[in-house]
TORLO-201145 format. One record per residue (C-alpha): x, y, z; residue number from 1. Coordinates in pm, whole numbers, m for minus. Example, Ala and Ser with C-alpha at 12.3 -4.5 7.8 and 13.67 -1.06 7.14 Angstrom:
<numars>
{x=1230 | y=m450 | z=780 | pos=1}
{x=1367 | y=m106 | z=714 | pos=2}
</numars>
This chain:
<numars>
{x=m749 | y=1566 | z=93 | pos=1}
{x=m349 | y=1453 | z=129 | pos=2}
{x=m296 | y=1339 | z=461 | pos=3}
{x=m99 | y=1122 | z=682 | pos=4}
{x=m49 | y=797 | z=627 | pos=5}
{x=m39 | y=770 | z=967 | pos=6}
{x=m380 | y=969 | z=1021 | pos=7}
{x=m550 | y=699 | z=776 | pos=8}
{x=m392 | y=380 | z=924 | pos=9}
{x=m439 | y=484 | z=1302 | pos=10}
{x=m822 | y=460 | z=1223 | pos=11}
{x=m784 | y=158 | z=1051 | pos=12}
{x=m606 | y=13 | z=1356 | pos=13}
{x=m846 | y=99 | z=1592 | pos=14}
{x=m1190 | y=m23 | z=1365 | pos=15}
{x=m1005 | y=m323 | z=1197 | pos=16}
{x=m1008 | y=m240 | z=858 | pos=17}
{x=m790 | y=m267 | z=568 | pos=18}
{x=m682 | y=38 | z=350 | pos=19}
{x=m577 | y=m52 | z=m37 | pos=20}
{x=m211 | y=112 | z=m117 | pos=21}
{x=m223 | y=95 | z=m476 | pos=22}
{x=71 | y=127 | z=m671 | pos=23}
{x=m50 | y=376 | z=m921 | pos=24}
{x=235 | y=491 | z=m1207 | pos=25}
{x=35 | y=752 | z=m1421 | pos=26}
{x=m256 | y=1006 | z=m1373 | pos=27}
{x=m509 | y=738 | z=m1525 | pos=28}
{x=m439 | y=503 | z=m1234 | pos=29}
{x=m425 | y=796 | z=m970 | pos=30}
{x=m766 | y=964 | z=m1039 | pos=31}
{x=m878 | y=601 | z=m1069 | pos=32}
{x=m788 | y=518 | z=m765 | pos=33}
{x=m879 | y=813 | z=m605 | pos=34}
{x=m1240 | y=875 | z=m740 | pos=35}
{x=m1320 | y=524 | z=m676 | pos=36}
{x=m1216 | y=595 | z=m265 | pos=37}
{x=m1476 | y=882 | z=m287 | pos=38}
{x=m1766 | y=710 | z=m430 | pos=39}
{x=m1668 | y=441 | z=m175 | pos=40}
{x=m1619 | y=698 | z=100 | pos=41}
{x=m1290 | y=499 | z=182 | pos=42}
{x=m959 | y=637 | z=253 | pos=43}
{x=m655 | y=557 | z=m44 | pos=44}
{x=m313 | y=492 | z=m72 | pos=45}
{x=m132 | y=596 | z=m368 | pos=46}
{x=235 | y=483 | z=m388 | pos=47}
{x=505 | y=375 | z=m633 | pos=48}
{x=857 | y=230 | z=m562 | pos=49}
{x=1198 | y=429 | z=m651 | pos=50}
{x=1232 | y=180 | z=m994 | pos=51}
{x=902 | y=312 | z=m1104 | pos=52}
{x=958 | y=645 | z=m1059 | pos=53}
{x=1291 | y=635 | z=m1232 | pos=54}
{x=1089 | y=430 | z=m1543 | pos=55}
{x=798 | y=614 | z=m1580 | pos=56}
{x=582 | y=807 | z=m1211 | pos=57}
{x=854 | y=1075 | z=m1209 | pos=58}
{x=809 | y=1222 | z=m891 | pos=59}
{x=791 | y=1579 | z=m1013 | pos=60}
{x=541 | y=1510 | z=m1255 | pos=61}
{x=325 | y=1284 | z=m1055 | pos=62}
{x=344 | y=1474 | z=m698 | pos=63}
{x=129 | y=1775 | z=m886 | pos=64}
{x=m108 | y=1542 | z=m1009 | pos=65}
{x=m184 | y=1371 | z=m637 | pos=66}
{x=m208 | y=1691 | z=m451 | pos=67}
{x=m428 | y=1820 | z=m719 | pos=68}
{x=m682 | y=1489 | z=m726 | pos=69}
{x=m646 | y=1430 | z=m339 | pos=70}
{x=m802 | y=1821 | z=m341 | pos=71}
{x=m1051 | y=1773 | z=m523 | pos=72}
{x=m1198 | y=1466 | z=m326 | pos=73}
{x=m1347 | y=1463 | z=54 | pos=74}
{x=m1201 | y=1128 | z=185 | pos=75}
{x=m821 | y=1103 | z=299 | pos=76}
{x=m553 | y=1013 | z=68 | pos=77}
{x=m209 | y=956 | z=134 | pos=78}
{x=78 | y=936 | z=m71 | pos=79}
{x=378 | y=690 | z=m18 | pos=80}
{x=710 | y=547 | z=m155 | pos=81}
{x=717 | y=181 | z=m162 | pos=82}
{x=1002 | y=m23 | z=m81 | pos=83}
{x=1270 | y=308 | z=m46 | pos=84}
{x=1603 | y=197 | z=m24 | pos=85}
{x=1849 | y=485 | z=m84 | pos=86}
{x=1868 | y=735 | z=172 | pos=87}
{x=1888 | y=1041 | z=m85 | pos=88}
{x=1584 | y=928 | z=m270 | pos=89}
{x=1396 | y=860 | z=53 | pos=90}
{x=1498 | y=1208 | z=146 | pos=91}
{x=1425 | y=1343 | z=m176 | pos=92}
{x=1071 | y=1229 | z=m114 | pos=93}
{x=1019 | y=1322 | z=190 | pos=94}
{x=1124 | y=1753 | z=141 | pos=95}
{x=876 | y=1686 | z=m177 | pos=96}
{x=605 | y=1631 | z=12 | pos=97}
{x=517 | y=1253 | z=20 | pos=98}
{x=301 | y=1174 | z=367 | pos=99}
{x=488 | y=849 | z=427 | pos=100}
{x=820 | y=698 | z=301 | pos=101}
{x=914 | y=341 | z=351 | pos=102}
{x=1204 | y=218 | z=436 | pos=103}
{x=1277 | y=m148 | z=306 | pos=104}
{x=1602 | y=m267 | z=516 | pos=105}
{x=1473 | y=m631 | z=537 | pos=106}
{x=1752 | y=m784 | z=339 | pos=107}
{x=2010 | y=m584 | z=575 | pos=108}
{x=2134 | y=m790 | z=865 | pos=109}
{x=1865 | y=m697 | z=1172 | pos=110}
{x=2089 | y=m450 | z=1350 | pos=111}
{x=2168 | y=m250 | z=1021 | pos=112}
{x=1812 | y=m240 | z=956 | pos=113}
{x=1724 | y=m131 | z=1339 | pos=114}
{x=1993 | y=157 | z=1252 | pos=115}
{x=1905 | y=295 | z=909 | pos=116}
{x=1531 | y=263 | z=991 | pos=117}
{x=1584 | y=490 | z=1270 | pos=118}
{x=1768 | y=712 | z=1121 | pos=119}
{x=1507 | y=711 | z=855 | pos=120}
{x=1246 | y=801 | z=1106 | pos=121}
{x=1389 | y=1048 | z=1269 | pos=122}
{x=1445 | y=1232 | z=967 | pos=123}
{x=1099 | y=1157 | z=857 | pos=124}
{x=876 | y=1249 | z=1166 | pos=125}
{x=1084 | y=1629 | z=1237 | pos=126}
{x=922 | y=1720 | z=858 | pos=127}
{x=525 | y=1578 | z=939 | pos=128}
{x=607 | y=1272 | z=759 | pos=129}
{x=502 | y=906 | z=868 | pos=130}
{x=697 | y=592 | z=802 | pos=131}
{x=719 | y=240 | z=709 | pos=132}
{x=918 | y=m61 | z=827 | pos=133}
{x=982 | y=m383 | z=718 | pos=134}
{x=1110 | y=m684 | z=932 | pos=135}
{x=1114 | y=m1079 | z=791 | pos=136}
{x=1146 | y=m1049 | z=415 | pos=137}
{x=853 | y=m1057 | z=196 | pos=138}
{x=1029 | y=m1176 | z=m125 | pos=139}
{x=917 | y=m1284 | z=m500 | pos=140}
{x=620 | y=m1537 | z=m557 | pos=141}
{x=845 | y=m1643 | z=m878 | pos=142}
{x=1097 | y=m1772 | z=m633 | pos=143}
{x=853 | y=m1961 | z=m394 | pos=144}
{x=934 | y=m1741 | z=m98 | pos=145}
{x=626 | y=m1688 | z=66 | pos=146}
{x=693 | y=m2074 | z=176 | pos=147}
{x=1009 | y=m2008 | z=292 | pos=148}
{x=963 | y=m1966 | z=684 | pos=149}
{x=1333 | y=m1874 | z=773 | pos=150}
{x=1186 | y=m1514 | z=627 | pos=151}
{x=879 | y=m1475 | z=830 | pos=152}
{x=823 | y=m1213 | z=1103 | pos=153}
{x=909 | y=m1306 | z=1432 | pos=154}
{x=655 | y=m1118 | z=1692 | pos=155}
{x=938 | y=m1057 | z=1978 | pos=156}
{x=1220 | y=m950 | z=1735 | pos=157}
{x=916 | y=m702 | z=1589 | pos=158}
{x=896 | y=m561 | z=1938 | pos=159}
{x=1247 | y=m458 | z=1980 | pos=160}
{x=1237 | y=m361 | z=1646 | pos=161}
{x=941 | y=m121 | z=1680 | pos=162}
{x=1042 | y=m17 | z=1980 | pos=163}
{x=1410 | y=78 | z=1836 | pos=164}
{x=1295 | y=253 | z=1548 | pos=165}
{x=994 | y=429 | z=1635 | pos=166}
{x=802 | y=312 | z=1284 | pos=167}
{x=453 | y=398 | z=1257 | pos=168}
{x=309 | y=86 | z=1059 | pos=169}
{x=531 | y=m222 | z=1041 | pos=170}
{x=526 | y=m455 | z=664 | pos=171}
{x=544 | y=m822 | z=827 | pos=172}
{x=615 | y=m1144 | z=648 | pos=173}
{x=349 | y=m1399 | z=682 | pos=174}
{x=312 | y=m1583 | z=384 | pos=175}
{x=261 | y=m1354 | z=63 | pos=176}
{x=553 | y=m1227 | z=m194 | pos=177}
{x=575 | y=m1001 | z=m468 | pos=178}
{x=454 | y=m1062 | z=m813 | pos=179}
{x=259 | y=m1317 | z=m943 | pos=180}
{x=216 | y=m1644 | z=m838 | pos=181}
{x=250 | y=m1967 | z=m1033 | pos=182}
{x=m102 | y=m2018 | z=m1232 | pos=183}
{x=m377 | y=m2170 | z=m1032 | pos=184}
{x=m145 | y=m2117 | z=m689 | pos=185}
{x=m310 | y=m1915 | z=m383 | pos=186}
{x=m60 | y=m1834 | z=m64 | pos=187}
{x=m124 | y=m1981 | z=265 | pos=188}
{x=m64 | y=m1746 | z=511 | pos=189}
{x=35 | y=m1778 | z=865 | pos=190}
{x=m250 | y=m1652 | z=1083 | pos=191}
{x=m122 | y=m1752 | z=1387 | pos=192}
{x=192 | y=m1563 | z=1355 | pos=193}
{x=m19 | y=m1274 | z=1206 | pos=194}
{x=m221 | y=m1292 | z=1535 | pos=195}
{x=62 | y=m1311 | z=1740 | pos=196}
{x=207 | y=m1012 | z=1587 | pos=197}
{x=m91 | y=m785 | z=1615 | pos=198}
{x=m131 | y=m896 | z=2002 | pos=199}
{x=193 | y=m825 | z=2066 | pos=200}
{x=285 | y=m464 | z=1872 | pos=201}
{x=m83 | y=m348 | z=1898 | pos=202}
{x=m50 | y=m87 | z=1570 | pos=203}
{x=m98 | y=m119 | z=1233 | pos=204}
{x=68 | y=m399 | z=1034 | pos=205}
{x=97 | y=m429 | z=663 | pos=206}
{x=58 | y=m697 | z=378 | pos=207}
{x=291 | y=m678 | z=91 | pos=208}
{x=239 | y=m908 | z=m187 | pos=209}
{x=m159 | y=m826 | z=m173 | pos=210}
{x=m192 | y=m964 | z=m547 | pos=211}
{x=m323 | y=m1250 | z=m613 | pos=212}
{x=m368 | y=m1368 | z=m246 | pos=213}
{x=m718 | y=m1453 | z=m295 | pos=214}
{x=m1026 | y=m1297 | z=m124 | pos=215}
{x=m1104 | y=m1549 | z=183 | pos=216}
{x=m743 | y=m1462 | z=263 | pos=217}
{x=m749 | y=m1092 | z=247 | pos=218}
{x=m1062 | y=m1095 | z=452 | pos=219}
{x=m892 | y=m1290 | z=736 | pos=220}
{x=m573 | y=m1110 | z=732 | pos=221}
{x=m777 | y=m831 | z=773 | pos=222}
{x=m964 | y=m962 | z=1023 | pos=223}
{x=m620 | y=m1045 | z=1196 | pos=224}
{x=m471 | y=m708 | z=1224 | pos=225}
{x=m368 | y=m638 | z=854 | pos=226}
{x=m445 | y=m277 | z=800 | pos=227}
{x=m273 | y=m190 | z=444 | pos=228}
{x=m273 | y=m381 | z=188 | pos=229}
{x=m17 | y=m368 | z=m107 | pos=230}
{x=m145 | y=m378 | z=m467 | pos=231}
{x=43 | y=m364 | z=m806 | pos=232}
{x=23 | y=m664 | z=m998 | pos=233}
{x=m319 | y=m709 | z=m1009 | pos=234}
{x=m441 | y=m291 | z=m1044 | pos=235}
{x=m159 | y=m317 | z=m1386 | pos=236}
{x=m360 | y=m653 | z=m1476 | pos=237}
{x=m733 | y=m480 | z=m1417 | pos=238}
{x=m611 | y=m201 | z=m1660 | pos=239}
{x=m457 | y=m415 | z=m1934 | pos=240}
{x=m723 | y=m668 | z=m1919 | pos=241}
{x=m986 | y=m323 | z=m1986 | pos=242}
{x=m798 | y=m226 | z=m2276 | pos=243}
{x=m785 | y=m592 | z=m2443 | pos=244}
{x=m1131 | y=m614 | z=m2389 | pos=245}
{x=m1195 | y=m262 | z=m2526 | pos=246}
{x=m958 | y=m349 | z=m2847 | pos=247}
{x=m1187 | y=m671 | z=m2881 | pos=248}
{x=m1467 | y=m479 | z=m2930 | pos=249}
{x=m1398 | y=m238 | z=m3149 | pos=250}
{x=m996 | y=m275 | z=m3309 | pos=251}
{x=m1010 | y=56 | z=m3447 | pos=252}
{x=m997 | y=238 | z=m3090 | pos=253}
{x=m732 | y=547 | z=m3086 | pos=254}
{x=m498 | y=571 | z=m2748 | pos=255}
{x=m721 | y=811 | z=m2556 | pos=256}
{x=m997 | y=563 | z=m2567 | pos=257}
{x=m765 | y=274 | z=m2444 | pos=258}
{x=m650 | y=500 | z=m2155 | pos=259}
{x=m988 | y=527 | z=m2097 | pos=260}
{x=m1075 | y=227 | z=m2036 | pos=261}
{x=m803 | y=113 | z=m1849 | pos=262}
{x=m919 | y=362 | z=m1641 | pos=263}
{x=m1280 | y=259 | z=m1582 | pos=264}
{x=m1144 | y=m97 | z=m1518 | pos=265}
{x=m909 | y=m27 | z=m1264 | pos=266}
{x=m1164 | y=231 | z=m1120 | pos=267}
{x=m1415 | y=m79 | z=m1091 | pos=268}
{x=m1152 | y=m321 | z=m930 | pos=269}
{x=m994 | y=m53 | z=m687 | pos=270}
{x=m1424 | y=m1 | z=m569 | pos=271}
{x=m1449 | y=m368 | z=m516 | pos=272}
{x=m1145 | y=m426 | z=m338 | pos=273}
{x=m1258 | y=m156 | z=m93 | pos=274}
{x=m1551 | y=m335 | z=m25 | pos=275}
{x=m1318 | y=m720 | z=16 | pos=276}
{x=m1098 | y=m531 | z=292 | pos=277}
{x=m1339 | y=m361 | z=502 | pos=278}
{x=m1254 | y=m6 | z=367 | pos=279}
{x=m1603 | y=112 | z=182 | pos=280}
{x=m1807 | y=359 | z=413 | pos=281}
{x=m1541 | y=428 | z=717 | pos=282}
{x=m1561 | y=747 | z=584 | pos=283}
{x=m1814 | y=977 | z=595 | pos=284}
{x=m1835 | y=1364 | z=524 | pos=285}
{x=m2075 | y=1603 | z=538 | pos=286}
{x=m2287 | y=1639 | z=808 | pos=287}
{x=m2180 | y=1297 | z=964 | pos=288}
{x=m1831 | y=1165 | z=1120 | pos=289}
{x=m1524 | y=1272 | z=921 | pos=290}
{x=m1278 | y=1043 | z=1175 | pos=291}
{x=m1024 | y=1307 | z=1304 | pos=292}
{x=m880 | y=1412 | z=1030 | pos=293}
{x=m1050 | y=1749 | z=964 | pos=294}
</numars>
């Protein structure tokens, strides 16, 4: 079922658990993605960013598709644009019927953010849909910036900011970045400030940059407040690593079978991640608890 991302994110607050927002750019990702959160019984995020629906996850075409899987399934799924910067896309999204939009003003200077992000909210909550801050900067892992420290999060500016803008889930900066990090190279994040942060805003906080921060560290940001947890980089690598494999064993395989695989292999890595970040079995149907969102 579409939902909220609020709906799914307010329970992960409140039990500490993370929820996988997976960048997904065609129907193969999607349904993998989504079938994997109901064998898991764990609620989903599916999002892409305004670049890759212009490339390739047209909105038109891939809004259909979501509604249609998220029907089919009995856990909650949301649907979100990552990293909106334009205020006609953003609004574009929102009167087609995506359940969160994020704003991404943390390159604006603070007060320009604090304005456009309630602007964007505004807009966002009078048509049912949730949204997404940033504050800090969670730049590229090419450019070294989860080191840089000048871009973290600061926990009293967050207040105001929060408080200002009326976000429902806040993307901090505490040590990942976007992309891929040099070979070998795992981020060290900033638990304190992550700790800080959580104590002092009390809602859900998000981790951008979720590839390639290594398992002991999702489990502890987790454990520290993180509640959504970006993923692109490595989801596109689980699917092209399945089709290499698949073309390894058998060179003669035609494109459906390659889609195929991709999609069992991101299927399998979306299922384990679930399991890394807490997410596997908060939701149950049926005859048991089905968490407020019925």
């Amino acid at each position: 079922m579409l939902v909220s991302m609020k709906a799914i994110l307010d329970d992960a607050n409140k039990k500490y658990y993370g929820v996988m927002a997976m960048n997904s750019i065609n129907i193969e990702m999607a349904r993998a993605g989504i079938m994997a959160a109901e064998e898991e019984q764990s609620p989903i995020i599916i999002q892409f960013g305004p670049g890759q629906m212009k490339n390739h996850a047209h909105a038109e075409e891939m809004l259909p598709v979501i509604r249609e899987l998220a029907s089919r399934v009995h856990v909650p799924v949301a649907l979100n644009l990552d990293h909106g910067a334009d205020f006609y896309v953003i609004a574009d999204c929102i009167n087609r019927g995506f359940t969160n939009v994020m704003f991404d003003g943390s390159s604006l200077p603070y007060e320009e953010n604090v304005k456009r992000t309630a602007i964007i909210s505004a807009l966002a909550h009078g048509m049912g849909c949730s949204v997404e801050g940033e504050l800090g900067h969670v730049g590229q892992a090419v450019n070294s910036d989860d080191t840089d420290v000048d871009l973290y999060t600061d926990p009293n500016q967050a207040l105001d900011f929060v408080e200002r803008t009326n976000v429902d889930a806040l993307a901090v900066a505490v040590g990942t970045a976007h992309g891929a990090y040099p070979k070998g190279k795992i981020p060290k994040l900033d638990f304190e400030r992550l700790h800080q942060l959580k104590e002092t805003l009390k809602m859900p906080l998000v981790l951008h940059g979720g590839s390639g921060s290594g398992e002991e560290n999702l489990k502890k940001a987790v454990a520290g407040g993180i509640n959504k947890i970006n993923v692109c980089t490595d989801a596109f690598d689980a699917g092209k690593k399945a089709m290499l494999e698949a073309l390894k064993q058998d060179p003669n395989l035609d494109y459906m079978h390659l889609c195929m695989a991709a999609e069992a292999g991101i299927k399998q890595f979306v299922k384990d991640y679930m399991k890394i970040i807490g997410s596997s079995g908060q939701f149950y149907y049926g005859e048991a608890r089905q968490v407020g969102y019925e």
